[in-house]
SELO-737550 format. One record per atom (N, C-alpha, C): residue in one letter; x, y, z; residue number from 0; atom name. Coordinates in pm, whole numbers, always signed. Each point is the difference from the previous one (the first is absolute). Example, Ala and Ser with C-alpha at 12.3 -4.5 7.8 and 13.67 -1.06 7.14 Angstrom:
<sites>
> A, +1319, -569, +780, 0, N
> A, -89, +119, +0, 0, CA
> A, +90, +120, +0, 0, C
> S, -35, +105, -72, 1, N
> S, +82, +119, +6, 1, CA
> S, -77, +109, +73, 1, C
</sites>
This chain:
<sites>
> X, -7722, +8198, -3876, 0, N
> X, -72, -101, +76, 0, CA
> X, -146, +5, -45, 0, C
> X, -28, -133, -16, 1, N
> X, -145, +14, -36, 1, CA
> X, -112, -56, +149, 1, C
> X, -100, +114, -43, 2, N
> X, -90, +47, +177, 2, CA
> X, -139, -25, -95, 2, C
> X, -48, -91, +69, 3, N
> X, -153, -23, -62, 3, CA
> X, -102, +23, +144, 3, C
> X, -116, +116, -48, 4, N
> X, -97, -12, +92, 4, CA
> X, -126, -33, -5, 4, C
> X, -32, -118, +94, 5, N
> X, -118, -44, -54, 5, CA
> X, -37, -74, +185, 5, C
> X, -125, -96, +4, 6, N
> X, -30, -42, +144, 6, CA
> X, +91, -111, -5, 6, C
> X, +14, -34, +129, 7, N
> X, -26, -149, +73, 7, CA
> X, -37, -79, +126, 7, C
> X, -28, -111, -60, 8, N
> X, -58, -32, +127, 8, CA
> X, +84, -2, +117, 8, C
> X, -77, +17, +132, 9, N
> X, +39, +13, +119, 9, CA
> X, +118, -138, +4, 9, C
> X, -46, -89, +24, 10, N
> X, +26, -156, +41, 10, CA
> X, +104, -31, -142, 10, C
> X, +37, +83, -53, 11, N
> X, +95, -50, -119, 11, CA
> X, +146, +124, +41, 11, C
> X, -16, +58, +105, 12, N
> X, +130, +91, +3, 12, CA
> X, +40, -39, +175, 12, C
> X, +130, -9, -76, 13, N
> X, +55, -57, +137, 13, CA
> X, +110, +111, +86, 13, C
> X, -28, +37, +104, 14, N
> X, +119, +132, +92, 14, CA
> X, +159, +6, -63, 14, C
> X, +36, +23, -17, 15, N
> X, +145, -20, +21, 15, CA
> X, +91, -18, +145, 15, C
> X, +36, -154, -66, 16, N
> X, +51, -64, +151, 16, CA
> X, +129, -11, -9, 16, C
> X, +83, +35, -101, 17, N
> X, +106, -37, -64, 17, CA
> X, +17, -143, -71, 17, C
> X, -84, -34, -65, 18, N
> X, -44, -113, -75, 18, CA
> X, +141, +39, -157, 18, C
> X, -61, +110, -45, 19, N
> X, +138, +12, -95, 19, CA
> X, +129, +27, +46, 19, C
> X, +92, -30, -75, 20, N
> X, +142, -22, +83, 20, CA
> X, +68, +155, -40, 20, C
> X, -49, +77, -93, 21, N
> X, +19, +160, -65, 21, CA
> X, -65, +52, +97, 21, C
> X, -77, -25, +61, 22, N
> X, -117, +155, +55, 22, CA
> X, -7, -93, +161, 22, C
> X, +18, +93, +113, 23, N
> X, +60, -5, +159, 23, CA
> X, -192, +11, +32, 23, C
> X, -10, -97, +84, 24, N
> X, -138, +19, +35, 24, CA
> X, -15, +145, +91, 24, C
> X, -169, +3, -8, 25, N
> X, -18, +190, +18, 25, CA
> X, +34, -13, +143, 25, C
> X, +61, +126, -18, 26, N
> X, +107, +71, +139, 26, CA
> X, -116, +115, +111, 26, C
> X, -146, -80, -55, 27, N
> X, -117, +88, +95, 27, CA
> X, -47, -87, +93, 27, C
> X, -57, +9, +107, 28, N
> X, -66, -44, +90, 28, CA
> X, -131, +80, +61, 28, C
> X, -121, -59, +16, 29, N
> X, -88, +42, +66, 29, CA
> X, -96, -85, +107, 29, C
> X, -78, +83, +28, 30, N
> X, -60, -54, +129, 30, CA
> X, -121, -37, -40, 30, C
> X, -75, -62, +90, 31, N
> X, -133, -42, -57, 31, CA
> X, -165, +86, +0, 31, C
> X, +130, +132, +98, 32, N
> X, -44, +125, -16, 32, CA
> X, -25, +68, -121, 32, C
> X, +120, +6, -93, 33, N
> X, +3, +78, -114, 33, CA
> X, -41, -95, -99, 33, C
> X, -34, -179, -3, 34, N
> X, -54, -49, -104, 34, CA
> X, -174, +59, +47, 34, C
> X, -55, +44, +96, 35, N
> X, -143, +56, +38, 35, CA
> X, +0, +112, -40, 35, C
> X, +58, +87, +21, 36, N
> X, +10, +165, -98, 36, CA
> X, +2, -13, -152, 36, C
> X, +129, -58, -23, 37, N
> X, -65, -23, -162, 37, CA
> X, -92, -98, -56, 37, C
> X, -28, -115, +84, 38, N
> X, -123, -57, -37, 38, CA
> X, -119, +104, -30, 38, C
> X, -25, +75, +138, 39, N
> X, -80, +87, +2, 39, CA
> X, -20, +123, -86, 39, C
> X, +102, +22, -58, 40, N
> X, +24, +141, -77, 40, CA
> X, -28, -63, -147, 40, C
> X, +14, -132, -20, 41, N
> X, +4, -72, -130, 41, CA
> X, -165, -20, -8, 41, C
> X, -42, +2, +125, 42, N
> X, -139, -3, -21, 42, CA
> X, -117, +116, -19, 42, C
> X, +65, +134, +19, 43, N
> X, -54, +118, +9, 43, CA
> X, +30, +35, -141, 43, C
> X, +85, -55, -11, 44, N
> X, +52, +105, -172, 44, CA
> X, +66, -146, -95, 44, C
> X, -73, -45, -29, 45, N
> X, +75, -115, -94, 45, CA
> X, +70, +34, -113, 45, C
> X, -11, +85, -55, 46, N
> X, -2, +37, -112, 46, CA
> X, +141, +63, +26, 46, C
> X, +65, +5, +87, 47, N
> X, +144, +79, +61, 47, CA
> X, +151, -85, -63, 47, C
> X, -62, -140, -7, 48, N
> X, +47, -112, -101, 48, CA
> X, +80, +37, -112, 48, C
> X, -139, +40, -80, 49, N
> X, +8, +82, -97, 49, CA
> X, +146, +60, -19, 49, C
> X, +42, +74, +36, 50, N
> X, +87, +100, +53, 50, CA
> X, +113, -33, +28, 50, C
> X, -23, -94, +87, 51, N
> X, +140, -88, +63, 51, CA
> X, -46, -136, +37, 51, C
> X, +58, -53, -173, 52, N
> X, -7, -141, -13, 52, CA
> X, +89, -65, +64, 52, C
> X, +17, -175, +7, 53, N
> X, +73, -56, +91, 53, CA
> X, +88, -21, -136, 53, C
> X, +145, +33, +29, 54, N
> X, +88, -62, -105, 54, CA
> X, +71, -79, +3, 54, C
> X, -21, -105, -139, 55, N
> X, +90, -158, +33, 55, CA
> X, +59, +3, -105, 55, C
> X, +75, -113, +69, 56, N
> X, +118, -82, -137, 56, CA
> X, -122, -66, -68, 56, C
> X, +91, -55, -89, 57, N
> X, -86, -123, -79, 57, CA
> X, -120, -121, +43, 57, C
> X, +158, -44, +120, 58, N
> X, -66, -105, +73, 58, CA
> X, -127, +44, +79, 58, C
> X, -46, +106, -27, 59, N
> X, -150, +22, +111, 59, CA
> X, +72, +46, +108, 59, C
> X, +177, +51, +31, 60, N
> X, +0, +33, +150, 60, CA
> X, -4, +146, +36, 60, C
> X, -37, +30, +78, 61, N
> X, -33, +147, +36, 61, CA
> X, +145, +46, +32, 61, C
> X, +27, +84, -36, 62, N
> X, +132, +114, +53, 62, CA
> X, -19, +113, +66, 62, C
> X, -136, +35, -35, 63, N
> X, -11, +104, +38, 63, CA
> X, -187, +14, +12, 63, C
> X, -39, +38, +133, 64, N
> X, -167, -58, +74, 64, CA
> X, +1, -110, +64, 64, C
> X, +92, -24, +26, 65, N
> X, -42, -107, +114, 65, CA
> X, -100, +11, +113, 65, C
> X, +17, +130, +57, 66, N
> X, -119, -14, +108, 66, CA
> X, -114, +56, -82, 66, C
> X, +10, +87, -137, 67, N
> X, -161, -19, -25, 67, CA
> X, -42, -156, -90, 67, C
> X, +94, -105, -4, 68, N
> X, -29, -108, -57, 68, CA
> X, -58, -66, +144, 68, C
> X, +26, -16, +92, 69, N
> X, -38, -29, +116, 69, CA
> X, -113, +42, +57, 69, C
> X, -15, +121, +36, 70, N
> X, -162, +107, -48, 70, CA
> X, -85, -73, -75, 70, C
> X, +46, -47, -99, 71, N
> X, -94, +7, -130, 71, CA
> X, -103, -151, +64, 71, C
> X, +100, -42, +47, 72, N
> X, +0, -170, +12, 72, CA
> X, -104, -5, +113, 72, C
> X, +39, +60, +102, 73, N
> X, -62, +19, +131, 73, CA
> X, -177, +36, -29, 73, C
> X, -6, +64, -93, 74, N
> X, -160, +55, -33, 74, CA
> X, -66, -59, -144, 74, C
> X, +107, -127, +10, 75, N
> X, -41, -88, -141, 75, CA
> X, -18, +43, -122, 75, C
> X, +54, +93, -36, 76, N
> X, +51, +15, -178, 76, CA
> X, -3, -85, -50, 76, C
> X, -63, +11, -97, 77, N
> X, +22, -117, -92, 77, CA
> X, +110, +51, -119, 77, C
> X, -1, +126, -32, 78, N
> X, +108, +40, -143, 78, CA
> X, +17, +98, +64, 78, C
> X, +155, +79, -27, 79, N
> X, +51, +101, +72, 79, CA
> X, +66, +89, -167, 79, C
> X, -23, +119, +12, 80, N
> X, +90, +45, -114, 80, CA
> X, +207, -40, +9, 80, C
> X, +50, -37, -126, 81, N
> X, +106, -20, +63, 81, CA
> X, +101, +73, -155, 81, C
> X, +111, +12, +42, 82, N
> X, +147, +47, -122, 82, CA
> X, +46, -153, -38, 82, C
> X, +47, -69, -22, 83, N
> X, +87, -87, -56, 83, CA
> X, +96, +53, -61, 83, C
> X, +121, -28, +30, 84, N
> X, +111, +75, -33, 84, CA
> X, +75, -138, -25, 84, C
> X, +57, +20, -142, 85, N
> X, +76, -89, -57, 85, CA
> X, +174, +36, -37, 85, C
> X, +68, -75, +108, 86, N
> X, +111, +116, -39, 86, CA
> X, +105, -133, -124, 86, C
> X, +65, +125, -43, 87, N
> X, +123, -90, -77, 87, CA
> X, +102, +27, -27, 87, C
> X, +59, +118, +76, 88, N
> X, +124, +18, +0, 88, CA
> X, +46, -5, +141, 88, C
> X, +123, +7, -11, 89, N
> X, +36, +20, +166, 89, CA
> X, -49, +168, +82, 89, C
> X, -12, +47, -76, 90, N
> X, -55, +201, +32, 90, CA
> X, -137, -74, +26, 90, C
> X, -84, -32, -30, 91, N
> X, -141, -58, +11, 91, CA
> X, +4, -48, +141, 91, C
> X, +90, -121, +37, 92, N
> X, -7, -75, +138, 92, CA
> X, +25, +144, +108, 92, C
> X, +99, +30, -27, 93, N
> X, +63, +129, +121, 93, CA
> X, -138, +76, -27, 93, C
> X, -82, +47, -51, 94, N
> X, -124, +61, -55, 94, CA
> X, -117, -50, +120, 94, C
> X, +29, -96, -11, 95, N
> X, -137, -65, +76, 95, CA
> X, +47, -43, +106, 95, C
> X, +144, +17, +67, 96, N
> X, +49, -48, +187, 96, CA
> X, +5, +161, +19, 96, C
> X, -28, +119, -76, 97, N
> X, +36, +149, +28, 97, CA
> X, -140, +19, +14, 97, C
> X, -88, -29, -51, 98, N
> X, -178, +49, +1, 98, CA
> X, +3, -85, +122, 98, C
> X, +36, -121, +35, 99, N
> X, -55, -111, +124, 99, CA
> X, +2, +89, +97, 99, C
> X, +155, +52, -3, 100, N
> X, +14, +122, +131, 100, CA
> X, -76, +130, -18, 100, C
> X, -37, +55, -105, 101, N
> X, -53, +96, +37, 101, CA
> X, -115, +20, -7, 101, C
> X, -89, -98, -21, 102, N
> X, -136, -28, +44, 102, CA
> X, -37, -5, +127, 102, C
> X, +80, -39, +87, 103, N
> X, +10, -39, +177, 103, CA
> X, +63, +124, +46, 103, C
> X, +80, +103, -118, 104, N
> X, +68, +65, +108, 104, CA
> X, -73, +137, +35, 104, C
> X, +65, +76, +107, 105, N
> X, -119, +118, +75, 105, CA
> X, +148, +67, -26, 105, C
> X, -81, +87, -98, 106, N
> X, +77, +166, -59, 106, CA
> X, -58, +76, +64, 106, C
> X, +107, +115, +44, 107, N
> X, -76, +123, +80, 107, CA
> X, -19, -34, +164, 107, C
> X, -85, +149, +82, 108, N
> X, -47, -28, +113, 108, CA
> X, -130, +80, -19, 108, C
> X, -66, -28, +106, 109, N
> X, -158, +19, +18, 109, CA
> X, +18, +149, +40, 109, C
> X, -34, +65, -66, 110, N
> X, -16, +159, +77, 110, CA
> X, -151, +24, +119, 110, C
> X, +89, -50, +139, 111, N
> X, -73, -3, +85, 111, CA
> X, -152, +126, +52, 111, C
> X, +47, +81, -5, 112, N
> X, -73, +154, -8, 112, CA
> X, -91, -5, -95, 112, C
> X, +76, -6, -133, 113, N
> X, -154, -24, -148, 113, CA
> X, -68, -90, +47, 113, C
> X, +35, -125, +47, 114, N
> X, -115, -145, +63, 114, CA
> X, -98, +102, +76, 114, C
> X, +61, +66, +85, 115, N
> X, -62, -1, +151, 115, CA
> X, -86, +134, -40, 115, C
> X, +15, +70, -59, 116, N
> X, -70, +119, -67, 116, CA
> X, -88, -1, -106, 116, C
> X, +75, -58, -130, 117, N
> X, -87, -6, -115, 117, CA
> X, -93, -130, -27, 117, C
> X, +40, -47, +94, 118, N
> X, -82, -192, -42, 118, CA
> X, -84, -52, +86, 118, C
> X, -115, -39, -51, 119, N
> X, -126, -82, +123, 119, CA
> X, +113, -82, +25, 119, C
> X, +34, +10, +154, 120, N
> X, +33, -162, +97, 120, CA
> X, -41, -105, -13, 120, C
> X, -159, +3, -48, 121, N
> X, -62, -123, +37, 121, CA
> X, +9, -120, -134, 121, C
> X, +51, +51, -78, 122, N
> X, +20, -147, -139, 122, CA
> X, +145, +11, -13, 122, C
> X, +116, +113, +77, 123, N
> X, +137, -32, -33, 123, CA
> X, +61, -166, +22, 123, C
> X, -55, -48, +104, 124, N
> X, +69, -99, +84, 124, CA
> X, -45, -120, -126, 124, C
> X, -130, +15, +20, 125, N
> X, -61, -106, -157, 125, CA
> X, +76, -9, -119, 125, C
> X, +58, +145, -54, 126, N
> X, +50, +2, -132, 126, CA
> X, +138, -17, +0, 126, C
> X, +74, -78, +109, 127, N
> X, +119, -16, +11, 127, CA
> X, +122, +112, +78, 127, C
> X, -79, +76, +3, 128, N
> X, +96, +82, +111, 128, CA
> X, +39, -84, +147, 128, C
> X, +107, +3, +10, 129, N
> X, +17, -56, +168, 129, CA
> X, -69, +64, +129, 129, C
> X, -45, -112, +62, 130, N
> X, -51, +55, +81, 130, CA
> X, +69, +69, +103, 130, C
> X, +148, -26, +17, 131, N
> X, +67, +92, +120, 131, CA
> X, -16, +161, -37, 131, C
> X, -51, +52, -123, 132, N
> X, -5, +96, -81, 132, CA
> X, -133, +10, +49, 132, C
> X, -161, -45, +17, 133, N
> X, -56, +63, -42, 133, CA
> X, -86, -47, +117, 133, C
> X, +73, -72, +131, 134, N
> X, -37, +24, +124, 134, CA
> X, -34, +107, +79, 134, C
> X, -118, +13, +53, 135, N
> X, -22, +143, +42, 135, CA
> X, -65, -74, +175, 135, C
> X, +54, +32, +112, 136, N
> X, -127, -35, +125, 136, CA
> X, -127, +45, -27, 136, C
> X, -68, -81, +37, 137, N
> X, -197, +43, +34, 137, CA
> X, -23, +143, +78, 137, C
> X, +101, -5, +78, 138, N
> X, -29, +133, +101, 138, CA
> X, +150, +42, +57, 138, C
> X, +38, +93, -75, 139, N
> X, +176, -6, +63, 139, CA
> X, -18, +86, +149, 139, C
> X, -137, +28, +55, 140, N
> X, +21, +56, +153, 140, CA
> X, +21, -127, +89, 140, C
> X, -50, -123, -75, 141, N
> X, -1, -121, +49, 141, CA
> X, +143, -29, +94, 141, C
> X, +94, +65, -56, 142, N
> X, +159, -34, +22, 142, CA
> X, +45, +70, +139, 142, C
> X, -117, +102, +31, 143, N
> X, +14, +29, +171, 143, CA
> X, -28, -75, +81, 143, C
> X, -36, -51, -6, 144, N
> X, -24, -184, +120, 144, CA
> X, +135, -34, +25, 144, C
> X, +104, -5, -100, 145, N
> X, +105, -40, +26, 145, CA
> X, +90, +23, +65, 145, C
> X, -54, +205, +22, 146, N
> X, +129, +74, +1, 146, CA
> X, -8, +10, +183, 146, C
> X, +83, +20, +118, 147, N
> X, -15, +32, +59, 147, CA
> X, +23, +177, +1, 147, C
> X, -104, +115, +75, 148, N
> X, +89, +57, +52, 148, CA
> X, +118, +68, +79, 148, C
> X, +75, +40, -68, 149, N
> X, +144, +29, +88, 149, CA
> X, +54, +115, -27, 149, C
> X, -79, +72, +128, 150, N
> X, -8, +188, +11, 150, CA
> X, +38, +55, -144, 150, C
> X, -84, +130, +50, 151, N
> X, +37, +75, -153, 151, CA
> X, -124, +0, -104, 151, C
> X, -81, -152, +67, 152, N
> X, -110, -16, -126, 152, CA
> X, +63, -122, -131, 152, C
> X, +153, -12, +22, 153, N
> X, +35, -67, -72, 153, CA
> X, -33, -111, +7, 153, C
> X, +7, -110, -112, 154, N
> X, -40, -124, +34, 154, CA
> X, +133, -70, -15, 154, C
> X, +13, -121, +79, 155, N
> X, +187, -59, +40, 155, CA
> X, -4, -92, -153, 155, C
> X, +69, +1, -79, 156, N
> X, +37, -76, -92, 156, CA
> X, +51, -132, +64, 156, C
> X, -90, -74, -121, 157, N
> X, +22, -143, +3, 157, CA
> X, +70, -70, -113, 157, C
> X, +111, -34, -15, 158, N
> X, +125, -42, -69, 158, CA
> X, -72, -132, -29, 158, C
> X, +8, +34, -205, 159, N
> X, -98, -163, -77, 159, CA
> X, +130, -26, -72, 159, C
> X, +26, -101, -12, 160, N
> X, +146, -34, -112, 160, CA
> X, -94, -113, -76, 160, C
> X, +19, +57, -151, 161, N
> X, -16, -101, -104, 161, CA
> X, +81, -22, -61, 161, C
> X, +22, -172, -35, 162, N
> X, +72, -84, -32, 162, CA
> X, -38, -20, -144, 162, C
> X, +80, +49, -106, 163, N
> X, -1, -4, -146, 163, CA
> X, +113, -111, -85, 163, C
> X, -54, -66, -61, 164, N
> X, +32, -144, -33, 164, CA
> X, +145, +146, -97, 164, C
> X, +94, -89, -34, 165, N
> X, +121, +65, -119, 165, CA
> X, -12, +11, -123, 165, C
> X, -122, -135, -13, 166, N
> X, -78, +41, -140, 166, CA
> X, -55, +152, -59, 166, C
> X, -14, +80, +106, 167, N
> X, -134, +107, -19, 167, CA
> X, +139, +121, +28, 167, C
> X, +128, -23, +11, 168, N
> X, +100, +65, +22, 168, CA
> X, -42, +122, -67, 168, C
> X, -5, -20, -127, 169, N
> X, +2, +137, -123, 169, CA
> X, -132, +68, +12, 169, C
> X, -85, -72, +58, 170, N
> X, -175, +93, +64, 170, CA
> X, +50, +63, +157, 170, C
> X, +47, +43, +31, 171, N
> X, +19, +44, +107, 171, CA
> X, -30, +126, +41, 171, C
> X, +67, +91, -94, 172, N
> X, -103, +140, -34, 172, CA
> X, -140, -21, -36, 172, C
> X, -10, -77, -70, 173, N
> X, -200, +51, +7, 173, CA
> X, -29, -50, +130, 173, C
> X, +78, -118, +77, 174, N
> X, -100, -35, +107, 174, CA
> X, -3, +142, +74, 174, C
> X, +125, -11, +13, 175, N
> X, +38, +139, +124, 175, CA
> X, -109, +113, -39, 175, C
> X, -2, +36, -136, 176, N
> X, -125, +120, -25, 176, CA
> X, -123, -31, +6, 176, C
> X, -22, -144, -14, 177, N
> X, -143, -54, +22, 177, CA
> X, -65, -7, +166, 177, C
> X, +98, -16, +46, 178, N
> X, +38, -7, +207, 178, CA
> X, -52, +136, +22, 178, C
> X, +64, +100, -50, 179, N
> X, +38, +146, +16, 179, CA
> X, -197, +90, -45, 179, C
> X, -39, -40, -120, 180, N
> X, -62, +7, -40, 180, CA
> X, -178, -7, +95, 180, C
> X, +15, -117, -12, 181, N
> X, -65, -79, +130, 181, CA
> X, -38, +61, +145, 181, C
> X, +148, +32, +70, 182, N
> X, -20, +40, +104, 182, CA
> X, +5, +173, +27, 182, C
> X, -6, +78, -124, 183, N
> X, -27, +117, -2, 183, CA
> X, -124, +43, +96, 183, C
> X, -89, -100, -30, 184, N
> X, -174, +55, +78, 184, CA
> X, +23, -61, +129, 184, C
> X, +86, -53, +27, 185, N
> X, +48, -38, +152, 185, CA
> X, +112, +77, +71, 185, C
> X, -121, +82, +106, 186, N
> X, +109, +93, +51, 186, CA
> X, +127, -50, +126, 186, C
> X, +97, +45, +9, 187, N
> X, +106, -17, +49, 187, CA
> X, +74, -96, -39, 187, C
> X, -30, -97, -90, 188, N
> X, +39, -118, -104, 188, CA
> X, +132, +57, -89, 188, C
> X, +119, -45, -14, 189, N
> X, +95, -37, -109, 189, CA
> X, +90, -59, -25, 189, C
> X, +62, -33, -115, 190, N
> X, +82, -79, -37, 190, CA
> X, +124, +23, +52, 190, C
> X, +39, -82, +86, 191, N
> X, +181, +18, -8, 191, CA
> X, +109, -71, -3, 191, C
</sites>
């Protein structure tokens, strides 16, 4: 396959919407949250581009950066670094619907403890870490207001049920360790 890297303009690359009838429009979604994080992160470090160009077909369509083509757009780019990938065999097409997915996809889990130990808190949430991860309360004594006591000194637990879409099925362990994590500095607090 022939891969040429060179710029282009913003306003000349178009998302992938499923416009080609070979390549399934991108299987990512974001919020207008995460087009502001990477807007923002595109603006602290431009040069990150560099690095991780937006990659298209021929036609100018993105397969892979869509939300930093969106980013880019949002803070008016005018030229974005980009791959052009020219495929011509059938191994080439499967090539570039296999990168579509694994550009979007999340390998691994967050080793909650290294976050919470080895890493300033305060630019994780910025640099794409989730925030259910890197939520911390202002004051976790704060959480005695809530508690009544009920002898013993104990405080009476108050039963929270969160409702997790089926999408996030396969995140379920990090939430649970991110929950767990979290409410460590909150005493009489846990998961069950």
């Amino acid at each position: 396959m022939k891969k040429t890297r060179t710029t282009a303009k913003v306003k000349d690359i178009t998302p992938n919407d499923g416009q080609l009838e070979w390549l399934p429009r991108n299987p990512r979604q974001w919020t207008k949250a995460d087009i502001d994080k990477t807007a923002a992160s595109l603006e602290r470090d431009p040069d990150f581009l560099e690095d991780r160009p937006i990659l298209l077909t021929p036609e100018m369509i993105a397969f892979a950066g869509n939300l930093r083509l969106t980013a880019a757009k949002q803070i008016k780019r005018k030229e974005v670094p980009v791959i052009i990938y020219t495929p011509e065999t059938d191994e080439d097409y499967e090539t570039i619907k296999r990168r579509t997915i694994l550009d979007n996809g999340s390998f691994g889990a967050w080793d909650i403890d290294q976050l919470a130990n080895e890493w300033d808190n305060g630019h994780l949430a910025e640099w794409g870490v989730p925030e259910w991860i890197t939520g911390q309360p202002e004051d976790p004594g704060a959480l005695d207001a809530l508690f009544e006591e009920a002898g013993e000194g104990k405080p009476k637990p108050i039963k929270v049920v969160v409702e997790i879409p089926a999408a996030y099925e396969d995140k379920l362990g990090d939430i649970s360790a991110a929950i767990e994590v979290t409410l460590q500095d909150w005493p009489g607090c846990k998961v069950v």
